[in-house]
DSSP file (Angstrom, degrees, kcal/mol; ACC not computed):
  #  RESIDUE AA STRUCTURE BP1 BP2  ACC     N-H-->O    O-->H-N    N-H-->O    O-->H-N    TCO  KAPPA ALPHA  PHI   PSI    X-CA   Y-CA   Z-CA
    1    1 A X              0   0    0      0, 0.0     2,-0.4     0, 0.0    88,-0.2   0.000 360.0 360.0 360.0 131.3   34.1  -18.7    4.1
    2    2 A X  E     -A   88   0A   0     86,-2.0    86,-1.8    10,-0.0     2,-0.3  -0.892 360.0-151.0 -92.5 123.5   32.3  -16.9    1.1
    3    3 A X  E     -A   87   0A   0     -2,-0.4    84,-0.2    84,-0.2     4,-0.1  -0.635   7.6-150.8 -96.7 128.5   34.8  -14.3   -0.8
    4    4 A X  S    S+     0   0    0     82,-1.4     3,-0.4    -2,-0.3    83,-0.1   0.612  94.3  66.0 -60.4 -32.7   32.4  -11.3   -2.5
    5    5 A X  S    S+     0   0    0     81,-0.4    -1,-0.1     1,-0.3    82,-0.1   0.900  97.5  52.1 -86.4 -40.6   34.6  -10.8   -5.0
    6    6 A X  S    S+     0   0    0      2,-0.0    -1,-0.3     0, 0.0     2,-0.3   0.681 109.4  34.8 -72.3  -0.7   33.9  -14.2   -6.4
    7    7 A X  S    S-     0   0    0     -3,-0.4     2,-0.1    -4,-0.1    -5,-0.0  -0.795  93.4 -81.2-140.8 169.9   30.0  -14.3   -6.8
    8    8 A X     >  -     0   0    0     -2,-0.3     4,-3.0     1,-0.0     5,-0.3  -0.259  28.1-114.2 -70.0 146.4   27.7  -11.9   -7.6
    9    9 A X  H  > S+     0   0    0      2,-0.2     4,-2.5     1,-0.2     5,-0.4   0.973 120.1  57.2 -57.3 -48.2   26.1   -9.2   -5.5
   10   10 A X  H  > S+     0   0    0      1,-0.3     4,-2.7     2,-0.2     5,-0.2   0.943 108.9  43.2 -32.0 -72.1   22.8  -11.2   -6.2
   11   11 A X  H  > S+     0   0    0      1,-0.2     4,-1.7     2,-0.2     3,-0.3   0.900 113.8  51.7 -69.9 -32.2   24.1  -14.6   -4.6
   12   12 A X  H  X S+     0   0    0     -4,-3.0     4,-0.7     2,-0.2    -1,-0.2   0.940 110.8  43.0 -38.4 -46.1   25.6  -12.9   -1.8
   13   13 A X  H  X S+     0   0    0     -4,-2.5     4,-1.3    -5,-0.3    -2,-0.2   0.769 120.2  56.4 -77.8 -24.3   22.3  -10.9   -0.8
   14   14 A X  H >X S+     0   0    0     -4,-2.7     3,-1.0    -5,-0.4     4,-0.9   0.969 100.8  48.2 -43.1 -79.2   20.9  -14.6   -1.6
   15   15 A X  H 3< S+     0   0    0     -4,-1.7    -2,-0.2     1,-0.3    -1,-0.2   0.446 117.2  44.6 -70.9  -7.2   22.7  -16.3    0.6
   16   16 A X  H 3< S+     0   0    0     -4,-0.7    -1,-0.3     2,-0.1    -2,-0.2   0.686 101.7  58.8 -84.7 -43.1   21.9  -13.9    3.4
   17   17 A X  H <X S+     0   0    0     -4,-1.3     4,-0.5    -3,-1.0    -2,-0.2   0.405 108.7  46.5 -92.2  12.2   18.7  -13.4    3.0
   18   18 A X  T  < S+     0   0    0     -4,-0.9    -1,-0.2     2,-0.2    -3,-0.2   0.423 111.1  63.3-120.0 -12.4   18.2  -17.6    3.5
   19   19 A X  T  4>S+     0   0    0     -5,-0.3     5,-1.3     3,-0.1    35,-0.2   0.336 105.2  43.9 -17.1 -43.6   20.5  -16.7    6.3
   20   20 A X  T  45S+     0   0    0      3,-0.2    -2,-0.2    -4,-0.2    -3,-0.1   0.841 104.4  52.1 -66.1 -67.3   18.1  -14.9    7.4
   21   21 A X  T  <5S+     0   0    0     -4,-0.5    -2,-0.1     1,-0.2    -3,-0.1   0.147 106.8  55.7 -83.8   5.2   15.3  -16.6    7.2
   22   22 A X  T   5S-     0   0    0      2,-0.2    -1,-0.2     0, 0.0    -2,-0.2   0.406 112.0-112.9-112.8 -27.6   16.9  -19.9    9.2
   23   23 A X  T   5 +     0   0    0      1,-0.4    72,-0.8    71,-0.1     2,-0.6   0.876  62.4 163.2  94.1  32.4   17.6  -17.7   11.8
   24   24 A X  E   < -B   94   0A   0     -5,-1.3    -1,-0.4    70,-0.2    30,-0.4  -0.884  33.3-136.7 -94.0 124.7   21.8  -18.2   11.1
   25   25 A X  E     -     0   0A   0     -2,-0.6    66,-0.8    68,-0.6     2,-0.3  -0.174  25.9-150.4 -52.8 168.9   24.2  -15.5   12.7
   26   26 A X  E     -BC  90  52A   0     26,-2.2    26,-3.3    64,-0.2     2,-0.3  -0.992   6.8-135.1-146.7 148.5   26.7  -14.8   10.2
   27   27 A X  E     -BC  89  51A   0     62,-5.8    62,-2.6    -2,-0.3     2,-0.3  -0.758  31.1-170.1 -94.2 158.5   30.4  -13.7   10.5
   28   28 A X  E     -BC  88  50A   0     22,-2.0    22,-1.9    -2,-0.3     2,-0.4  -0.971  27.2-152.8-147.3 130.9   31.3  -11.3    8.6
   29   29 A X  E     +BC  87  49A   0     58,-2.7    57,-1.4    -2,-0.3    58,-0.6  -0.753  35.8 157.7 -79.1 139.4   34.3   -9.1    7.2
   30   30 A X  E     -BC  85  48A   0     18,-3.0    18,-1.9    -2,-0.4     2,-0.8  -0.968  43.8-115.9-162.0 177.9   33.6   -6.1    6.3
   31   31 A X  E     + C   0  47A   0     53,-0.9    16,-0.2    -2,-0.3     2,-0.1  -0.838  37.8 176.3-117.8  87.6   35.2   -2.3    5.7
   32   32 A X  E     - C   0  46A   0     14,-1.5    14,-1.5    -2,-0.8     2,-1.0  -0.378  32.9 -97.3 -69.1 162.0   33.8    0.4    8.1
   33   33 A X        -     0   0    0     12,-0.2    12,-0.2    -2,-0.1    -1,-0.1  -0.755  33.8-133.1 -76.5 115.1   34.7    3.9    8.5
   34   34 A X        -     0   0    0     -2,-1.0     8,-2.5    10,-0.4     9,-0.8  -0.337  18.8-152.5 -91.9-177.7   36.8    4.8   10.7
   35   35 A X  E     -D   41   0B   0      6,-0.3     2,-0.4     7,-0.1     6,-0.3  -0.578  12.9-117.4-121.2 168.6   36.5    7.8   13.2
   36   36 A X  E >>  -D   40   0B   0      4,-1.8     2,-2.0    -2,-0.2     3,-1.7  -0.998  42.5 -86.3-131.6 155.9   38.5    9.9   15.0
   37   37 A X  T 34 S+     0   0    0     -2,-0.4    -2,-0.0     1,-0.4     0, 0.0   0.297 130.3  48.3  -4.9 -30.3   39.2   10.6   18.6
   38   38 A X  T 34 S-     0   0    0     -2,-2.0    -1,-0.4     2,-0.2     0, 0.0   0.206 120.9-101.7-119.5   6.7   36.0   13.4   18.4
   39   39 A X  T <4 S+     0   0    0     -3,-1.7     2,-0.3     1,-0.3    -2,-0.2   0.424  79.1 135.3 100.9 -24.7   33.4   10.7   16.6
   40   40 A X  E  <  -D   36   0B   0     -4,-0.8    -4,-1.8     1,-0.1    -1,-0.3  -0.697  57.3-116.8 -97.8 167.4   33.8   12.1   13.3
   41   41 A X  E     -D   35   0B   0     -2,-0.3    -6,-0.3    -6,-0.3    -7,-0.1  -0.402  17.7-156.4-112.9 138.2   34.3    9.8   10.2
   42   42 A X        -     0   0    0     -8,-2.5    -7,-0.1    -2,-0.2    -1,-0.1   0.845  32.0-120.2 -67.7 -47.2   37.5   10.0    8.2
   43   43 A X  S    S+     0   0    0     -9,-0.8     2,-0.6     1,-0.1    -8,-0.1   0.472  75.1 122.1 104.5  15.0   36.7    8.8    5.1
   44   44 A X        -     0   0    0    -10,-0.4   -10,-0.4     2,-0.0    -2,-0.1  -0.754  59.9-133.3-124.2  98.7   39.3    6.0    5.5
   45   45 A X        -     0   0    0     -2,-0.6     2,-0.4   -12,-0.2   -12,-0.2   0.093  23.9-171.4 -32.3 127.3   38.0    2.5    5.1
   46   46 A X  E     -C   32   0A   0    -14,-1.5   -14,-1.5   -12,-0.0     2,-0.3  -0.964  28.4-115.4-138.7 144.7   39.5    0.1    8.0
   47   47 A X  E     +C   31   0A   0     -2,-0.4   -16,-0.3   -16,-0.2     2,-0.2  -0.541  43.9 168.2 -74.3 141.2   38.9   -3.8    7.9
   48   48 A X  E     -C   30   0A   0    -18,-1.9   -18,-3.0    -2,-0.3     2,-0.3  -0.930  18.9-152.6-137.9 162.4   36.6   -5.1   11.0
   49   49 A X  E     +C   29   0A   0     -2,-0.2     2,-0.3   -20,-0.2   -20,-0.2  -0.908  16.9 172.6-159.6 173.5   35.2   -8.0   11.3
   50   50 A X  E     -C   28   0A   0    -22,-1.9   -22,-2.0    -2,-0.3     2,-0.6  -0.900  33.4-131.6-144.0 161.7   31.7   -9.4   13.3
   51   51 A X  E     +C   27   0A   0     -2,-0.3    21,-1.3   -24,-0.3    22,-0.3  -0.895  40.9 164.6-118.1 107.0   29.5  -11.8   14.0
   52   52 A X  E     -C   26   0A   0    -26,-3.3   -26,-2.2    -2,-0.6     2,-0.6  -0.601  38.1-130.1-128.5-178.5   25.9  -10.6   13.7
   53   53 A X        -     0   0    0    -28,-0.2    17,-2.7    -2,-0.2     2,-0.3  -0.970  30.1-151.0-123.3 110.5   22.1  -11.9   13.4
   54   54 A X  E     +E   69   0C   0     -2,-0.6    15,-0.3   -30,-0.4   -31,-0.1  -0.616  26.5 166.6 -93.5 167.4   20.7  -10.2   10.5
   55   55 A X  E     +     0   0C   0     13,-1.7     2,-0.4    -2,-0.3    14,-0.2   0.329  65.1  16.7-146.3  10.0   16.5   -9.6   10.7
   56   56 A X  E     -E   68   0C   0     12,-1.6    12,-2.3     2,-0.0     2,-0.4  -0.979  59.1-156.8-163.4 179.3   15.8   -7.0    7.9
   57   57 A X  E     +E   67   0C   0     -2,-0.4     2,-0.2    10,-0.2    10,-0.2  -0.963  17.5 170.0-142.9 157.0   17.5   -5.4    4.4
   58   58 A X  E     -E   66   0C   0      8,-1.1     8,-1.8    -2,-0.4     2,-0.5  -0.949  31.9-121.4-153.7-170.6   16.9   -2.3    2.7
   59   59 A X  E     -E   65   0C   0      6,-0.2     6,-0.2    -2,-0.2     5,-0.1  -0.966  31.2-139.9-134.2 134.9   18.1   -0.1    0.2
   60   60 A X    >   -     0   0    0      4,-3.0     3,-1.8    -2,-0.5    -2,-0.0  -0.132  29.6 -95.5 -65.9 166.6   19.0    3.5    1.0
   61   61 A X  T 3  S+     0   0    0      1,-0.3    -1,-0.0     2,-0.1    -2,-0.0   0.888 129.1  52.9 -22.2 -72.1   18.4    6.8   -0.8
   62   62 A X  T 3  S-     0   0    0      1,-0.2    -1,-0.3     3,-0.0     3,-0.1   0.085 121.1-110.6 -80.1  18.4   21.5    6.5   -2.1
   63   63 A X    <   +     0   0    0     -3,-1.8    -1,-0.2     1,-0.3    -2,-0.1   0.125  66.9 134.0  94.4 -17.3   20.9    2.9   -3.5
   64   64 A X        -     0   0    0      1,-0.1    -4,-3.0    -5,-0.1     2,-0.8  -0.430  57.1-122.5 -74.2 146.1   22.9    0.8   -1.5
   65   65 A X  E     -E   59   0C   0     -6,-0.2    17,-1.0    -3,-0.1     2,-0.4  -0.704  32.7-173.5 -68.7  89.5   21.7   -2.3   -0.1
   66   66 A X  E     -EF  58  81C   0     -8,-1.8    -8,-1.1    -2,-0.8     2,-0.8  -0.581  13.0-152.9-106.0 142.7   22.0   -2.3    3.7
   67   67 A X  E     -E   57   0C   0     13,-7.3     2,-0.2    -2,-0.4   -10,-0.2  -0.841  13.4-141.9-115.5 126.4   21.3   -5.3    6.1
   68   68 A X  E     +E   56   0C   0    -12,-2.3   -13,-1.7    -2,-0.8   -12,-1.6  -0.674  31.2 176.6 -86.8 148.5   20.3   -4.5    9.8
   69   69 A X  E     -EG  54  78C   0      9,-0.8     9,-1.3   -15,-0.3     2,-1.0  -0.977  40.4-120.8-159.0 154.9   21.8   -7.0   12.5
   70   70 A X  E     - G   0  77C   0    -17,-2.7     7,-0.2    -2,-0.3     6,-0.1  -0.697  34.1-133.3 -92.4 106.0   22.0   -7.6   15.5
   71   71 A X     >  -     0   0    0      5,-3.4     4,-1.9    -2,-1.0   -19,-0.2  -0.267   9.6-155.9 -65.7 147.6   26.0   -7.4   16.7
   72   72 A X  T  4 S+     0   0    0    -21,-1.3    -1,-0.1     1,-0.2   -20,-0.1   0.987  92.1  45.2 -65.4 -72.5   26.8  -10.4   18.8
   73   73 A X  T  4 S+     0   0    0    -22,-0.3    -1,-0.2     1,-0.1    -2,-0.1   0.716 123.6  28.7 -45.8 -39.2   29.6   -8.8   20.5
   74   74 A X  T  4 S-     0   0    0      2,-0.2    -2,-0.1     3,-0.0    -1,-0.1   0.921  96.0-131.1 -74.5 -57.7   28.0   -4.9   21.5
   75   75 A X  S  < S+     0   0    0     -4,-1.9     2,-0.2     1,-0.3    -3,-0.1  -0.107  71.4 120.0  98.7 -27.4   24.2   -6.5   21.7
   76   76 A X  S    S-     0   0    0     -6,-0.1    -5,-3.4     1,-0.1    -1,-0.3  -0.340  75.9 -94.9-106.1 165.1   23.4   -3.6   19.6
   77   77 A X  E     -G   70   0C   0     -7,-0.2     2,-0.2    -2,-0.2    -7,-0.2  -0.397  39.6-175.6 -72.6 171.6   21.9   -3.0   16.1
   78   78 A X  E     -G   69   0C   0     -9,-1.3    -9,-0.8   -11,-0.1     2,-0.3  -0.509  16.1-145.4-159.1 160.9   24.5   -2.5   13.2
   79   79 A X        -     0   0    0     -2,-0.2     2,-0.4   -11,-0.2   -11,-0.2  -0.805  18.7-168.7 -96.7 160.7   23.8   -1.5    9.4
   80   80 A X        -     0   0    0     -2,-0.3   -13,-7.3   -48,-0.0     2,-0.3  -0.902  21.4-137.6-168.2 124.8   26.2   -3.1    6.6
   81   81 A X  B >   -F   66   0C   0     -2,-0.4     3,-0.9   -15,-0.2     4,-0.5  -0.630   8.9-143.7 -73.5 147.5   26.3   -2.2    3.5
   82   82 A X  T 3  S+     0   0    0    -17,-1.0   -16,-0.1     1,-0.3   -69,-0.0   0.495 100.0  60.3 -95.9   3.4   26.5   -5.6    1.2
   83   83 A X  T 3  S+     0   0    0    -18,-0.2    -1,-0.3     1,-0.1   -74,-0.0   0.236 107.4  54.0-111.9  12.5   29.2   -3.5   -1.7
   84   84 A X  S <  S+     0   0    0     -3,-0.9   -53,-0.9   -55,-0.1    -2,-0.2   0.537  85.5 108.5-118.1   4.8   31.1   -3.3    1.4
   85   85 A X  E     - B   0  30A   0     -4,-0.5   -55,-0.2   -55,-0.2     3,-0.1  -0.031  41.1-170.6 -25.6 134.8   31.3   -7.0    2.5
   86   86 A X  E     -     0   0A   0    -57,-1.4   -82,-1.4     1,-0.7   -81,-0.4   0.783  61.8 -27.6 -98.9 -58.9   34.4   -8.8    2.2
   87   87 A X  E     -AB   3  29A   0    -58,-0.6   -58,-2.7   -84,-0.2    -1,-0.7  -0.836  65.2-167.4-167.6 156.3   34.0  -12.4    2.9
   88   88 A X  E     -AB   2  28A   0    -86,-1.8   -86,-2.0    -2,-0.2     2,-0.3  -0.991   8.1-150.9-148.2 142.6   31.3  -13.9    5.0
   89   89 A X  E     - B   0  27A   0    -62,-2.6   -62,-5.8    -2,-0.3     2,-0.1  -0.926  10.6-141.8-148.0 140.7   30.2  -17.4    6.8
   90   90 A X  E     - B   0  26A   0     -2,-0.3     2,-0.5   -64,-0.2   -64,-0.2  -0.058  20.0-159.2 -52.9 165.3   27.2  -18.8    7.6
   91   91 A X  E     -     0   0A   0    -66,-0.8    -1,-0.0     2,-0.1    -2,-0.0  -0.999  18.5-137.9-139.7 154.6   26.8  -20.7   10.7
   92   92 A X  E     +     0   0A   0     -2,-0.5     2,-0.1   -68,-0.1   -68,-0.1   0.233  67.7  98.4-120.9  45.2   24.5  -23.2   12.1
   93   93 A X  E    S-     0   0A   0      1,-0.1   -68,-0.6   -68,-0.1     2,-0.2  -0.397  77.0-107.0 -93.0-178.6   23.9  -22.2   15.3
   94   94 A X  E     - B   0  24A   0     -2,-0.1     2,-0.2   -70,-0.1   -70,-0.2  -0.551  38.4 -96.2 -95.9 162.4   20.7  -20.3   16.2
   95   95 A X        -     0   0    0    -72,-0.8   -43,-0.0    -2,-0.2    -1,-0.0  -0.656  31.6-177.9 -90.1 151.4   20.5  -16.2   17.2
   96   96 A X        +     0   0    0     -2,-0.2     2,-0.4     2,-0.1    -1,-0.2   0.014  59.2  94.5-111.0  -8.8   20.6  -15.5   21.1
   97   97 A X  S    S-     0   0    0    -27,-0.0     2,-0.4   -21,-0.0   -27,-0.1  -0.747  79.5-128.4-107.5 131.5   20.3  -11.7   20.6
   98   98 A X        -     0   0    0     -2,-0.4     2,-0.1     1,-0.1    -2,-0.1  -0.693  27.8-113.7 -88.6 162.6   16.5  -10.4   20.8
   99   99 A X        -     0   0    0     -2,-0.4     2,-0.4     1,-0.1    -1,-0.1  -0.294  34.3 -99.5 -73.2 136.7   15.4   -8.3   17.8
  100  100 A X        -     0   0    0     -2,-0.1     2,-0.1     1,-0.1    -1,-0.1  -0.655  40.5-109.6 -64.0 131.1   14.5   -4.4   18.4
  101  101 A X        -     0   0    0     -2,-0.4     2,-1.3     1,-0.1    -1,-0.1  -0.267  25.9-122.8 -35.2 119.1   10.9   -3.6   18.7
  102  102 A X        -     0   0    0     -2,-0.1     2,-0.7     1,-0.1    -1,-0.1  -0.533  30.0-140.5 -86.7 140.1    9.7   -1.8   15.9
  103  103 A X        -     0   0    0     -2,-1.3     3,-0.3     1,-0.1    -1,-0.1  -0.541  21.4-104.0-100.8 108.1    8.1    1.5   17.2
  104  104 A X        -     0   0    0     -2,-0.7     2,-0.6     1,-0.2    -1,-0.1   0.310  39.2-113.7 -26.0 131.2    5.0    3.1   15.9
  105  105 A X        -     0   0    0      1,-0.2    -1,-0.2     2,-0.0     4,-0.1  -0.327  34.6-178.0 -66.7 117.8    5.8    6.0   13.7
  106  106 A X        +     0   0    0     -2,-0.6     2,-0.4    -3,-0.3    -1,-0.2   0.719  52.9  68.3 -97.8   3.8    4.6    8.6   15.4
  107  107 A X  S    S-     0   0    0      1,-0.1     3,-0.1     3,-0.0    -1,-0.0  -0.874  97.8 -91.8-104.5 142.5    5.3   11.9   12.9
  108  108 A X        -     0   0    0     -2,-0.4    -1,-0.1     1,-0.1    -2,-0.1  -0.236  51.9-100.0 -40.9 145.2    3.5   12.1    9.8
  109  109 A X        -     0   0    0      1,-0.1     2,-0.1    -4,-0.1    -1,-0.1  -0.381  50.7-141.7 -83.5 160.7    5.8   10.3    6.9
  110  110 A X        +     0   0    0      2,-0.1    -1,-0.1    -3,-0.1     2,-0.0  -0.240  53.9  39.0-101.7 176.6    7.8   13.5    4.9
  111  111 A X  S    S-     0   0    0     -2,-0.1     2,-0.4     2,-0.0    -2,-0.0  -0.169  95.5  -7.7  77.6-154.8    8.6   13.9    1.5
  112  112 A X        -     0   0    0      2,-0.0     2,-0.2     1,-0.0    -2,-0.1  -0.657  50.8-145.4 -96.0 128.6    6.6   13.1   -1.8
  113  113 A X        -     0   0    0     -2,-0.4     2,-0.5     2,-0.0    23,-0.1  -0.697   8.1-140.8-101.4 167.5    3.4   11.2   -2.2
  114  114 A X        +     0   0    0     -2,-0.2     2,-0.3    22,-0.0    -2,-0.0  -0.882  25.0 174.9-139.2 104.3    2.6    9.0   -5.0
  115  115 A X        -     0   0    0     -2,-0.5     2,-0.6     2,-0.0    17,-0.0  -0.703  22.7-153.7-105.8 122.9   -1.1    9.3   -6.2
  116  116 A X        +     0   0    0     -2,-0.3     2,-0.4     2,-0.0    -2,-0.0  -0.980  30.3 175.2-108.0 136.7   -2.8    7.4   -9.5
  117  117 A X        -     0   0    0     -2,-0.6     2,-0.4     2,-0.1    15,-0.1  -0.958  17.2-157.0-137.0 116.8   -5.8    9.8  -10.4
  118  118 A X        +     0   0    0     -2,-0.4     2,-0.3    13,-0.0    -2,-0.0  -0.916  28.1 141.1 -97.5 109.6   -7.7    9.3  -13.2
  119  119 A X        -     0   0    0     -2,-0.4    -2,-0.1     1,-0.1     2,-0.0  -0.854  48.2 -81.6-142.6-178.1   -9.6   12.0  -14.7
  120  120 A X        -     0   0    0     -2,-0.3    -1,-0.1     1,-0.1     8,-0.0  -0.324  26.2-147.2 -70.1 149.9  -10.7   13.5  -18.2
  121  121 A X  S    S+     0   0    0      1,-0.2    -1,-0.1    -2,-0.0     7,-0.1   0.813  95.7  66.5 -83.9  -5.9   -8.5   15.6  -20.0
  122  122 A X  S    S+     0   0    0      2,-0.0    -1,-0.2     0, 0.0    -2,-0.0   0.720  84.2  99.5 -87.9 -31.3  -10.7   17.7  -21.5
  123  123 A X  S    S-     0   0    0      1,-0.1     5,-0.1     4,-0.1    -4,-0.0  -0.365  79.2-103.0 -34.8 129.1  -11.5   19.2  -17.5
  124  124 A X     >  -     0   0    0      1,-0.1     4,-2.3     3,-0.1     5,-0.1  -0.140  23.3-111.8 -52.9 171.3   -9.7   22.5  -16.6
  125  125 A X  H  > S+     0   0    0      1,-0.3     4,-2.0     2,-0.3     3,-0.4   0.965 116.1  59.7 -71.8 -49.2   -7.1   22.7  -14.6
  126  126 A X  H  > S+     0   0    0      1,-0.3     4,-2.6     2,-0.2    -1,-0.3   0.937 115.7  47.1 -47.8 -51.5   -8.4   24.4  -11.8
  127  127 A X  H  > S+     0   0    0      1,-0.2     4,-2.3     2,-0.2    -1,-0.3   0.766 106.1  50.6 -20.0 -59.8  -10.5   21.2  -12.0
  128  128 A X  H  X S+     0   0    0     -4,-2.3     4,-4.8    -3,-0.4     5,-0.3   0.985 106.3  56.4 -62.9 -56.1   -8.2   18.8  -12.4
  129  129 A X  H  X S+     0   0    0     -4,-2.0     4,-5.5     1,-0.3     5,-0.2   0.951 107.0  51.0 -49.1 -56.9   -6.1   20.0   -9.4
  130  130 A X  H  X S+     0   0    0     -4,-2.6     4,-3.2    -5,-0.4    -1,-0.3   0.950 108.8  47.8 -43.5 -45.1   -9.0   19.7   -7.1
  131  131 A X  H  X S+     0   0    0     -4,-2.3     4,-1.3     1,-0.2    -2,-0.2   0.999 112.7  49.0 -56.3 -47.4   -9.8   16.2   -8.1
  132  132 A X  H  X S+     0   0    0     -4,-4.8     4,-1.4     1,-0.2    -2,-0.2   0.941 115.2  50.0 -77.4 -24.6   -5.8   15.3   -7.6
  133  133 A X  H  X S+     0   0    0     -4,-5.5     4,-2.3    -5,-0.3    -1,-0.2   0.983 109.8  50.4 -57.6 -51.0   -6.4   17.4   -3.8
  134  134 A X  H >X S+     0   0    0     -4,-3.2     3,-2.1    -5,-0.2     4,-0.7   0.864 107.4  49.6 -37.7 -72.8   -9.1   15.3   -3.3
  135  135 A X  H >< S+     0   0    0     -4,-1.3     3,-1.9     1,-0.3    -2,-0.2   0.827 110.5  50.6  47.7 -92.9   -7.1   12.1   -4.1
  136  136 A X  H 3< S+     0   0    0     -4,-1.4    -1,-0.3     1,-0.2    -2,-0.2   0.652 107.7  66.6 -41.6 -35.2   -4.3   13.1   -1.7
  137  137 A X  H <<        0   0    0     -4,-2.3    -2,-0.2    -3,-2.1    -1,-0.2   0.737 360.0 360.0 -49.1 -37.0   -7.2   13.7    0.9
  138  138 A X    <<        0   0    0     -3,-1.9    -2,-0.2    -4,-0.7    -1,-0.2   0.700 360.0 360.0-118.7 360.0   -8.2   11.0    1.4
């Protein structure tokens, strides 16, 4: 069993993501949120702990590093934050759980788009804007 508090976020996220990539479940301790009786979240950290297959990371808005898994026990997908890891072990048996499909997106993506446009400066603006619409067009 790997302690969080002794290594670095790095070699944890390491040691997962080669975890990963052998196709080892991992058990995990970990601090969830509890709920109450109606589903909503308390705000009060409660120890769990699970045995999951993970098959992707990301990092959220809000920066955190999250690993999708499959739990052993539900069948169903999970997120885990890695700052909220306790202790962890690899194993070296193989995962038994199949992966979710990923499902075409089918709404246009939201938010801000991120465009490199090169144009003179010396153009006007009305100018300019059209080239960066153009850009964004296509």
């Amino acid at each position: 069993m790997r302690y969080t508090a002794n290594e670095t976020s790095t070699t944890t996220l390491t040691r997962l993501i080669t975890a990963h990539d052998r196709q080892h479940p991992v058990t995990i301790t970990y601090l969830k949120e509890e709920k109450d009786d109606a589903g909503k979240k308390t705000g009060r950290l409660i120890e769990t702990v699970r045995t999951v297959e993970v098959y992707d990371f990301y990092v959220s808005a809000a920066g955190d590093i999250l690993a999708k898994a499959m739990d052993r026990e539900s069948g169903e997908h999970r997120d885990f934050r890695l700052d909220r890891l306790i202790s962890y072990t690899v194993h070296r048996t193989a995962y038994v759980i199949e992966r979710p499909v990923a499902e075409p997106k089918s709404h246009p993506p939201r938010g801000l788009a991120t465009v490199t446009v090169l144009y003179p400066v010396d153009v006007p603006i009305a100018q300019r804007v059209e080239l960066l619409a153009d850009a964004l067009a296509a």
